[in-house]
N, C-alpha and C positions, 0 to 999 in steps of 0.2 A: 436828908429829906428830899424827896423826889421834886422836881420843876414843873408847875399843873400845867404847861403843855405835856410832858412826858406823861400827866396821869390820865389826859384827855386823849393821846396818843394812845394807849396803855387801854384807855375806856372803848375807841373805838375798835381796835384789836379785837376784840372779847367778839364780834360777829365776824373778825376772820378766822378765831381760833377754832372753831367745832370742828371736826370732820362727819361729817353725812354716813347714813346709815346706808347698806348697800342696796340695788334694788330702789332708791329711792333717790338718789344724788343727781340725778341727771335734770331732777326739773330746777335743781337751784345752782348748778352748772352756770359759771360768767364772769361776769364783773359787775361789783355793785358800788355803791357811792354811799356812804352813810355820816350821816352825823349826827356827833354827839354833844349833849346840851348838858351845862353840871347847874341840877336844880339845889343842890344847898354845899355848903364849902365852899373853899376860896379859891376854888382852880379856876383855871383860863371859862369862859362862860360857854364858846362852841367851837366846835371843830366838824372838818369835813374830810373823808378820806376815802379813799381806794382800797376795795380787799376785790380778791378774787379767789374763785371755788373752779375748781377741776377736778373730774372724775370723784366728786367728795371729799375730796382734799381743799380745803380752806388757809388762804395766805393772806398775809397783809403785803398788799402790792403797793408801796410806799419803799424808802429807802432805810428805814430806822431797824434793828435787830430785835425782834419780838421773842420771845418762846410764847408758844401759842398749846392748847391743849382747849380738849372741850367737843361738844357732840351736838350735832341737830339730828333729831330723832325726827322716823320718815312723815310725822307730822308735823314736821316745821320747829319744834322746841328746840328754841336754843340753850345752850347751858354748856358755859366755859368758863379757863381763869387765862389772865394775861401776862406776862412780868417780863420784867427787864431789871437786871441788878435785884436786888435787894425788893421791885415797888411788885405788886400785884395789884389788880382787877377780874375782881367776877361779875359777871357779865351772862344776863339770861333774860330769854323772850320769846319773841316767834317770827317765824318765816311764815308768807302764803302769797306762792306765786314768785309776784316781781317786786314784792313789798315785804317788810321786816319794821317789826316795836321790839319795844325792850330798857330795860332799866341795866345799870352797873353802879357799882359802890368800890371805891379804893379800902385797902387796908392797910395797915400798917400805922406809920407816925401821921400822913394827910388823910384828914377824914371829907372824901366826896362822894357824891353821890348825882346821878341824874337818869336820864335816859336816851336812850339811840332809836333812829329810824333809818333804814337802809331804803333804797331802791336798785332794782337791777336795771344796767344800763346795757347788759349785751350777753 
């Protein structure tokens, strides 16, 4: 059973995982700061973390092992899954601008659920 930092870890992921549609990657190009709040379940309550996007390419710039997958369509939608070992997170919202909402849900054996909000820092 996964550790609810690792699902809150795992939640915030889910807005480094997209990769950016082409043509359109450059306004959300940087580093952004996001945190995640778990509104029902027993995981950790919030977390705050670092992703960074380049040329549409989306990372979690943290030190933990992610597989990351997922798309922000050149309207800002987000929409990815997260994992590490065995845990997943889906994870989906929106970008505009220098600001990002959005909900994620774990699956598997921990059931949570909350939502993320990002800001770009650079």
């Amino acid at each position: 059973m996964p550790t609810k930092s690792l699902l809150m870890a795992l939640a915030l992921a889910g807005l480094a995982g997209p990769a950016l549609a082409q043509g359109s990657a450059a306004k959300f190009d940087g580093r952004w700061s996001v945190e995640v709040i778990t509104e029902k379940g027993d995981c950790d309550r919030a977390y705050r973390y670092a992703v960074a996007i380049d040329k549409g390419e989306v990372r979690y710039a943290g030190t933990e092992n992610f597989q990351v997958t997922g798309k922000v369509q050149p309207n800002g939608a987000v929409q990815g899954t997260i994992g590490r070992g065995g845990d997943r997170v889906a994870v989906k919202g929106q970008l505009d601008g220098a600001n990002g909402v959005g909900t994620w849900s774990a699956a598997g054996n921990t059931q949570c659920s909350g939502r993320w909000n990002a800001e770009k820092r650079g």
